[in-house]
C-alpha positions in Angstrom: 8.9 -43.1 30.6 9.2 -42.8 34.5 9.0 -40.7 36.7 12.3 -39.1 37.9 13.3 -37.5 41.6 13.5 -33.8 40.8 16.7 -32.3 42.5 17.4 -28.7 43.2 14.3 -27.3 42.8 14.8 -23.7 42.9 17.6 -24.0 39.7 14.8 -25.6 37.7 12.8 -22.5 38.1 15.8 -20.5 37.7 16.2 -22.2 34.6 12.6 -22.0 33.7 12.4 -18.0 33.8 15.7 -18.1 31.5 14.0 -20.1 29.0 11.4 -17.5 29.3 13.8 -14.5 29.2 14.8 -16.0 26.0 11.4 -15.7 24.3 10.6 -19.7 24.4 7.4 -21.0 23.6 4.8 -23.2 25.5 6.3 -26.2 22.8 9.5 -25.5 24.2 8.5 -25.1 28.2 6.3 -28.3 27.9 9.7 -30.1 25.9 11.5 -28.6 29.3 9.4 -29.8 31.8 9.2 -33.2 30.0 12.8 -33.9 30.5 13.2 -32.7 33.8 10.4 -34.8 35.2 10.7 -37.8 32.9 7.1 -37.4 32.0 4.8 -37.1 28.6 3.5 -33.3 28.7 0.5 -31.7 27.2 -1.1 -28.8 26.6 -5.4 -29.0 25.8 -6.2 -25.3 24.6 -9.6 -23.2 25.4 -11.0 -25.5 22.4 -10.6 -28.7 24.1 -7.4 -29.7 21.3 -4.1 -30.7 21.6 -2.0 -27.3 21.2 1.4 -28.3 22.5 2.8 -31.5 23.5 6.6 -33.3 23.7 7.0 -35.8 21.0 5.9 -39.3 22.1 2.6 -38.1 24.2 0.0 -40.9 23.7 -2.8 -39.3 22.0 -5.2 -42.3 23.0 -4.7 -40.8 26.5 -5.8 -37.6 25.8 -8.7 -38.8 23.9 -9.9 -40.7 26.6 -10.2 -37.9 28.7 -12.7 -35.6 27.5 -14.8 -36.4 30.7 -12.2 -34.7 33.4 -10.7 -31.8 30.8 -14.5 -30.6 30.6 -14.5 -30.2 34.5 -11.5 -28.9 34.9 -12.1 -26.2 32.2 -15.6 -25.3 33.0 -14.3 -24.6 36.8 -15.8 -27.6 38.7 -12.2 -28.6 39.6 -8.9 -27.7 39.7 -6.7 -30.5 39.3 -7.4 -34.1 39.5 -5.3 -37.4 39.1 -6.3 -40.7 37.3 -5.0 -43.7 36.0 -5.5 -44.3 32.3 -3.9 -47.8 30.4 -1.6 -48.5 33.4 -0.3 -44.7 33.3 -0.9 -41.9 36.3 -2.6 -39.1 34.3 -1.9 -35.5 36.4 -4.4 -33.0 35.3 -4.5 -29.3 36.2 -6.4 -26.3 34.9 -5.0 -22.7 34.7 -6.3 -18.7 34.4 -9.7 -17.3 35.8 -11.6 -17.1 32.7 -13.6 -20.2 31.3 -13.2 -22.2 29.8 -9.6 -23.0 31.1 -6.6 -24.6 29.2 -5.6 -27.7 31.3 -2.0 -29.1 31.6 -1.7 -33.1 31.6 1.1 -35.2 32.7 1.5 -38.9 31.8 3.9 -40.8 33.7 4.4 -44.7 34.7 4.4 -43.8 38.4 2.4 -40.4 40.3 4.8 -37.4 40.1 6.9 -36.6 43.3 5.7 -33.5 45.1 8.7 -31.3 44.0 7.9 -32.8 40.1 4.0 -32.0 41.0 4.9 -28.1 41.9 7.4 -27.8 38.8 4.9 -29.0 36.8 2.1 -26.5 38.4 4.7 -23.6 37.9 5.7 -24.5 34.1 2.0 -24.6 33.6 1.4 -21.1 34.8 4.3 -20.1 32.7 2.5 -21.7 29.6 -0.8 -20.4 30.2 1.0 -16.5 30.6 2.7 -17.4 27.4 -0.7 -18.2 25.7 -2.2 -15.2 26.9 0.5 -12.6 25.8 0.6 -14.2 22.2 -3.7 -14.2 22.8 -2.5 -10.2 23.2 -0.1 -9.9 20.6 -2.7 -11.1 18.4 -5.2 -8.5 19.3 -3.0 -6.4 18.5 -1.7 -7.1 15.4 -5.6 -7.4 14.4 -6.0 -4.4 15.3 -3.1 -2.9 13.4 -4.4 -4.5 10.2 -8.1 -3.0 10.8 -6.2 0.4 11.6 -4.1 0.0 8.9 -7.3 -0.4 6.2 -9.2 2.5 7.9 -6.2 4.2 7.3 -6.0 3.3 3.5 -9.9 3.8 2.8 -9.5 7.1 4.1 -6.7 8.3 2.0 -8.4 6.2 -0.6 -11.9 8.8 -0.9 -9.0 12.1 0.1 -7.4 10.8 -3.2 -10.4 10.8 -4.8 -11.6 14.1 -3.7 -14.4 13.2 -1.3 -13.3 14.6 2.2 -17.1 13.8 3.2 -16.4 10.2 2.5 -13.4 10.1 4.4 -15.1 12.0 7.3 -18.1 9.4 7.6 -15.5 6.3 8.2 -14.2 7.8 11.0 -16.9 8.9 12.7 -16.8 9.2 16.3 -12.9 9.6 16.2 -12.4 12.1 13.3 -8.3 12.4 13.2 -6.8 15.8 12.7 -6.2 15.6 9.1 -9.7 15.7 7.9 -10.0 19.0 9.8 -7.1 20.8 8.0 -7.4 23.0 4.9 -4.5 22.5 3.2 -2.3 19.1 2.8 1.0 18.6 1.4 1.6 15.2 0.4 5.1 13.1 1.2 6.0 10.0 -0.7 9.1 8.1 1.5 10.9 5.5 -0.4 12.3 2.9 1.7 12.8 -0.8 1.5 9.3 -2.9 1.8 10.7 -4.2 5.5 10.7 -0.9 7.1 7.4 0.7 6.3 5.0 -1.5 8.9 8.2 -0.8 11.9 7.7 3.2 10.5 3.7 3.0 10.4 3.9 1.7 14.0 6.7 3.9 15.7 5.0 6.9 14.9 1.4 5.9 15.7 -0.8 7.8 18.1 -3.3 6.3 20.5 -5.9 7.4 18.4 -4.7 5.2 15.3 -3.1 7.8 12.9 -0.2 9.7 12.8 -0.7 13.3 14.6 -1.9 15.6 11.8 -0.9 13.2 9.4 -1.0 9.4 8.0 1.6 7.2 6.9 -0.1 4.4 4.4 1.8 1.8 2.7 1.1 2.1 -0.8 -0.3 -0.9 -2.6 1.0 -0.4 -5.9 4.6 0.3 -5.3 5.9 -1.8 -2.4 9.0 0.5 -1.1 6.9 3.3 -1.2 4.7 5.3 2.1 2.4 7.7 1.6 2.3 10.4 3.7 -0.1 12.9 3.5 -0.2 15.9 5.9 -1.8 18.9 7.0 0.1 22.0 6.9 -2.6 23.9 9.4 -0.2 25.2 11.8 -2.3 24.8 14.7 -2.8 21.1 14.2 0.8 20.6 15.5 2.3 17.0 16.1 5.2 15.0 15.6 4.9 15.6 11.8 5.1 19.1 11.3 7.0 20.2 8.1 8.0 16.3 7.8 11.0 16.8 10.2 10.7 12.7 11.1 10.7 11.8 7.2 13.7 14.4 6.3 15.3 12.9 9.1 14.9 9.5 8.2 16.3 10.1 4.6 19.2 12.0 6.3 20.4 9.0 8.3 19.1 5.9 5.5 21.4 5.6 2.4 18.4 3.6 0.8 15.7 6.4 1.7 14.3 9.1 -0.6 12.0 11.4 -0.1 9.6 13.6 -2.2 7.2 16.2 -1.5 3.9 17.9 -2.8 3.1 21.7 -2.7 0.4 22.4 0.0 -3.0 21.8 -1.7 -6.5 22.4 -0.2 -7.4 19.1 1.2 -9.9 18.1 -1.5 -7.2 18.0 -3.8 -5.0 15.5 -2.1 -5.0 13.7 -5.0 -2.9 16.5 -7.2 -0.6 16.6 -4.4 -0.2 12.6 -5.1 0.7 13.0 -8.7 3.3 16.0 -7.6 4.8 14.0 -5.0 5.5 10.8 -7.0 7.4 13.3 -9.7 9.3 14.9 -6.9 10.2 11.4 -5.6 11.4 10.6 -9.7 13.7 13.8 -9.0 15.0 13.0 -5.4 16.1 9.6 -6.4 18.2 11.1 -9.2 19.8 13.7 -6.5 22.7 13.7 -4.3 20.6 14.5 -1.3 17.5 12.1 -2.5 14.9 14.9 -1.5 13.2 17.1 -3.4 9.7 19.4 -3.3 8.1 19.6 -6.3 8.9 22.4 -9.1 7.1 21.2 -12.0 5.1 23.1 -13.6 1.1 22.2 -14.2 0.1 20.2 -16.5 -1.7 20.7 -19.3 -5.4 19.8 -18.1 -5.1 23.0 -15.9 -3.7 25.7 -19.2 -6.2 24.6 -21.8 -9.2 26.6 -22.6 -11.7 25.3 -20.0 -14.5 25.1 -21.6 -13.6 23.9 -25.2 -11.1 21.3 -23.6 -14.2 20.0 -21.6 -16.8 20.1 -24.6 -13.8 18.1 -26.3 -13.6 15.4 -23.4 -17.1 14.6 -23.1 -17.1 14.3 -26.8 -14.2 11.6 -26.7 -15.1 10.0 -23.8 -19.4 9.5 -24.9 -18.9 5.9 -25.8 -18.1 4.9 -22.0 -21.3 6.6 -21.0 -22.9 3.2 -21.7 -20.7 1.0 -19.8 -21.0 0.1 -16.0 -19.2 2.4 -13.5 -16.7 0.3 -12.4 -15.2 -0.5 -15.5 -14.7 3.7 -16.1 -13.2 3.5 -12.3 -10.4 0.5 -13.7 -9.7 2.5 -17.1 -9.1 6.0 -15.5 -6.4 3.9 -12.9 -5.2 1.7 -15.8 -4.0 4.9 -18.2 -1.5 5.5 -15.2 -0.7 2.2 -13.6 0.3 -1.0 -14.5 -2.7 -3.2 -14.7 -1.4 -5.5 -11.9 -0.7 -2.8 -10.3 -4.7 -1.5 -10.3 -5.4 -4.9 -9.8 -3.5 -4.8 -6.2 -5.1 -1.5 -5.5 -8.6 -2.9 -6.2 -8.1 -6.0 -5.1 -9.0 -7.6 -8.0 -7.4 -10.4 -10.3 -5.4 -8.8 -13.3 -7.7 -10.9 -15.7 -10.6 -9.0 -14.3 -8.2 -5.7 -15.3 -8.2 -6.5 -18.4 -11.5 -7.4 -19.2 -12.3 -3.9 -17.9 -10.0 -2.4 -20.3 -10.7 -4.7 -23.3 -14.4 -3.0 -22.9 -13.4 0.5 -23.0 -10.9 -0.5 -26.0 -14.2 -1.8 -27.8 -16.1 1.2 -27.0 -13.8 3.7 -27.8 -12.2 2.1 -30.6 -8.8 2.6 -29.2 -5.7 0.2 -28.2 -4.6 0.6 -24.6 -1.4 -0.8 -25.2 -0.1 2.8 -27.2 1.0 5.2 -25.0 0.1 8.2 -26.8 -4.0 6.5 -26.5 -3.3 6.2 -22.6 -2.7 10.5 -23.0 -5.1 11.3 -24.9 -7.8 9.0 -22.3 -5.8 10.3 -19.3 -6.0 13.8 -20.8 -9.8 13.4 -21.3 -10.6 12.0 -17.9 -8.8 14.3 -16.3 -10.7 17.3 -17.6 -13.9 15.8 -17.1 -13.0 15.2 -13.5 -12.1 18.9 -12.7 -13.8 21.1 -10.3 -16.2 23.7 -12.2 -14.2 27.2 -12.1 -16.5 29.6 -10.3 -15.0 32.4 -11.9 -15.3 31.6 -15.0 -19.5 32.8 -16.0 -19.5 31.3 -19.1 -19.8 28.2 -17.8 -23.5 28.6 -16.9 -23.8 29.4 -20.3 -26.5 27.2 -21.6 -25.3 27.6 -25.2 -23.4 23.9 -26.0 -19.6 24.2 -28.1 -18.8 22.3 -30.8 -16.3 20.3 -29.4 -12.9 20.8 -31.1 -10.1 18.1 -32.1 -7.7 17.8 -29.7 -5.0 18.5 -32.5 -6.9 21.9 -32.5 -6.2 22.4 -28.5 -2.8 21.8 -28.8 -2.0 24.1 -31.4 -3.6 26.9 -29.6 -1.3 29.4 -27.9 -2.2 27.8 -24.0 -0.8 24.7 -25.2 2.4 24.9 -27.1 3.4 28.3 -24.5 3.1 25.1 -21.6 4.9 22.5 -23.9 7.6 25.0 -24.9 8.3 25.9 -21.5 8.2 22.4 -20.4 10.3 21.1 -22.5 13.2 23.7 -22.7 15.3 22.2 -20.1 15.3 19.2 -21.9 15.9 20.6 -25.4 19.1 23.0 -24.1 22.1 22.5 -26.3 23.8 20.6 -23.8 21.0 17.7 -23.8 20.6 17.2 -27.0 21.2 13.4 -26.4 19.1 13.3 -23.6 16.3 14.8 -26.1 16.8 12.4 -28.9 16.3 9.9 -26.8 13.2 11.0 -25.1 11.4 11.3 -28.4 12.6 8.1 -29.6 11.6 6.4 -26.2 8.1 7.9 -27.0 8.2 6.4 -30.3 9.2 3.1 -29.7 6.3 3.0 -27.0 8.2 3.3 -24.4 9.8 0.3 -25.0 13.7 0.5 -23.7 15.0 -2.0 -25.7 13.6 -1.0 -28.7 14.4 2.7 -27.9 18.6 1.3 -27.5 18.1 -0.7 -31.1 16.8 2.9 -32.7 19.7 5.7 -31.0 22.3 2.6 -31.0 22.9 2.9 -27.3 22.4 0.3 -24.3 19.2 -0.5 -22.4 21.1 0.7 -19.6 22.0 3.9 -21.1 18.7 5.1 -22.5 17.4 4.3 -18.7 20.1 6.5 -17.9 19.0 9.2 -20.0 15.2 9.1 -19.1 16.2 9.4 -15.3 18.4 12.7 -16.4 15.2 13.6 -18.1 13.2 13.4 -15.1 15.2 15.4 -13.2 15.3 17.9 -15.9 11.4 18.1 -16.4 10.4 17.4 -12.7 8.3 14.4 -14.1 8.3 11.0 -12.9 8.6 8.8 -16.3 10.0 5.4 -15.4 7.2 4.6 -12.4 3.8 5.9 -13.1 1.9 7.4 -16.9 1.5 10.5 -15.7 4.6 12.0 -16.0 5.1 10.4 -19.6 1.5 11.9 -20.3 2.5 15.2 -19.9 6.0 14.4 -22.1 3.4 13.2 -24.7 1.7 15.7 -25.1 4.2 18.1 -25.1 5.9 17.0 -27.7 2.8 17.0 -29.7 2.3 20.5 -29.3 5.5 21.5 -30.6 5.7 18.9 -33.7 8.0 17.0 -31.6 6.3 13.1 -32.5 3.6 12.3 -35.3 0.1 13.0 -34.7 -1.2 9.3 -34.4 0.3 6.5 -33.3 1.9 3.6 -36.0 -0.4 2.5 -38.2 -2.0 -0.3 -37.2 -1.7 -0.2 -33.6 -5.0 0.5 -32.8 -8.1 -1.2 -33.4 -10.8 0.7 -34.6 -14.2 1.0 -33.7 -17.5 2.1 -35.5 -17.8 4.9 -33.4 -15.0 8.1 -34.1 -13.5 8.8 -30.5 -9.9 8.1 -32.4 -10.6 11.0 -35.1 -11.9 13.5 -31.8 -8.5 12.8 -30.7 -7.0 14.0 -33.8 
């Protein structure tokens, strides 16, 4: 290729800044500047490499001159010309800060001046390009590093430890850690939209005002919102205006919202905002705040429920923490869905879970077994009750069945109230197929084959049901834990699950759940 007279030099760079305007790349400028000057372009990054070049640009060229691109980008020169193979070889270095990328032309014949000065300015355009996208990813590296500070501290909020979450963000402490009570919003949205929400409503400092906005790892159309409802914190976020807003104006949005809880228990503001987000999919307006009731871990005797617990739950006492932290995930999400959050393979999941099966002599896979662990490690993870004396009392219980618990009057006062919207005359079919959802193991299709309705239509029915018993039941266990158990307390299913379905173990944590 030779060079070519370059005519009307100031529409080149005219058109040069266009190609610009339109977002082109430094491929794209160097593909430009190739045809306009009939020479082979290249573009040798800070590492010494070929980073751009027009198709056709001999590579033996470039090799064969490591020599003059060393100069050039440690600063010794600025430009220099040479003849390589019978070709003129143009090279020029560009930006202040060492070691320089350097632009190279190839061309049959030395570059006329106008050519020369083109080639200088698309150079400088290049090396601008490089830089910004340099910036841009900076940026976005520091997005993702906010973005995991972010989820580790909602991570130890949802787990209670507000010292935890304090000590990773030492130094720049952001104003929810410093509130005393949190109310926790769950936005459903598509996946697209939550990193363009996370990043139009982020503050200098990282975080969102008084608030976060973390993209849960389980459910991908879901953000987690969690924020404090001091007054004085202020921000952008107070009340959730932006989130209400956003569901007002997007069809596909829904919304759900915790009661204010002190900020140690930002993780009971979780489960309350996923059921209200169960209920505000199911409604007109697709928002709701929570109304649910409690559930049952906070009615039952204190004491005897936890003497029970510890009883059922001894045999894990032997096995490594981690496996405890996978089971009390796995009762409530799907395991690939723990193994997202944990970041670890679902095989690993399972392994986990085959171990407390084994221990406990229990079968995972029954849902009323997920309740009755759920139910246990709950309990055991509840704040002693200061005003309750008796327990300082050194005096041990004999721990009760749990059959025993939830014939007491706590229990079946809480399931009867639960369950009275649902067992109203006028949803009766809504009922029956509840209770033979929970006896078909939540299995849908099995649940159509036993009421002799669709899969479609017992889905139906169960999201009618949530919206009844302000419990999510089709996303998370929790909700279906606390339908479980209910039903249990009023007669509503069997006492144990199929024979069969569980396998059992030396040890008798099946007959403590009795």
């Amino acid at each position: 290729m030779s060079a070519v007279e370059v005519a009307g030099h100031g529409e080149d760079v005219d058109e040069l800044l266009r190609l610009v305007r339109r977002r082109g790349t430094p491929a794209e400028v160097l593909d430009w500047l190739g045809r306009r000057t009939g020479a082979h372009v290249a573009w040798i990054g800070r590492e010494g490499t070929v980073e751009a070049a027009t198709a056709g640009f001999p590579r033996r060229i470039a090799d064969a001159l490591t020599e003059q691109v060393e100069r050039l980008a440690g600063g010794r020169l600025a430009a220099a010309t040479t003849r390589v193979a019978g070709r003129e070889v143009r090279l020029e270095a560009f930006g202040g800060r060492e070691p320089r990328p350097v632009l190279v032309t190839v061309s049959a014949s030395p570059l006329p001046r106008e050519a020369a000065a083109l080639a200088s300015q698309a150079g400088g355009i290049v090396e601008l390009l490089s830089r910004a996208s340099d910036a841009d990813g900076g940026t976005r590296g520091y997005e993702a590093k906010a973005a995991q500070l972010r989820f580790a501290v909602l991570t130890a909020l949802l787990a209670g430890d507000v010292t935890m979450a304090r000590r990773m963000t030492t130094g720049d402490v952001p104003p929810l850690l410093n509130a005393e009570r949190v109310r926790v919003h769950i936005l459903h949205c598509p996946p697209d939209d939550r990193d363009r929400l996370t990043r139009t409503y982020l503050d200098p400092s990282g975080y969102h005002g008084p608030g976060l906005m973390v993209n849960c790892p389980v459910f991908k159309e879901q953000l987690i919102c969690p924020m404090a409802e001091d007054p004085e914190l202020g921000g952008r976020f107070r009340q959730g205006e932006v989130l209400r807003r956003l569901v007002a104006e997007n069809e596909g949005y829904a919304l759900g919202v915790s009661r204010p809880h002190p900020l140690a228990a930002t993780g009971e503001a979780y489960g309350e905002a996923v059921h209200a987000l169960a209920v505000a999919r199911n409604s007109p307006g697709r928002l709701a705040a929570y109304r649910g009731r409690p559930s049952l871990v906070h009615v039952l005797p204190r004491r005897a429920a936890l003497a029970w617990a510890r009883a059922y739950l001894g045999p894990l006492q032997a096995l490594p923490k981690p496996t405890v932290d996978v089971v009390r995930l796995a009762v409530t999400f799907s395991r690939s869905g723990v193994a997202r959050l944990l970041h670890l393979s679902r095989t690993t999941v399972t392994a986990h879970c085959r171990r407390a099966e084994e221990a406990l002599g229990v079968d995972l896979g029954d849902v009323r077994t997920r309740a009755t662990l759920d139910l246990a490690l709950s309990l055991t993870a509840l704040q002693p009750d200061p005003a309750d004396p008796a327990q300082t009392d050194a005096v041990q219980l004999v721990a009760p069945r749990l059959g025993e618990l939830l014939r007491a009057s706590p229990a079946t006062t809480w399931a009867e109230i639960f369950l009275h919207p649902l067992r109203d005359t006028r949803h009766r079919d809504l009922c029956l197929t509840v209770e033979a959802w929970i006896d078909a193991n939540t299995d849908a299709q099995r649940t159509a084959a036993r009421v002799g309705l669709s899969r479609n239509t017992v889905r139906a029915h169960l999201r009618a049901a949530e919206r009844l018993l302000n419990r999510d039941l089709l996303t998370t266990g929790s909700g279906v834990h606390d339908l479980v158990h209910a039903l249990r307390a009023t007669g509503g299913q069997r006492a144990h699950p199929p024979a069969g379905s569980a396998r059992r173990a030396r040890w008798s944590s099946a007959d403590v759940a009795s």
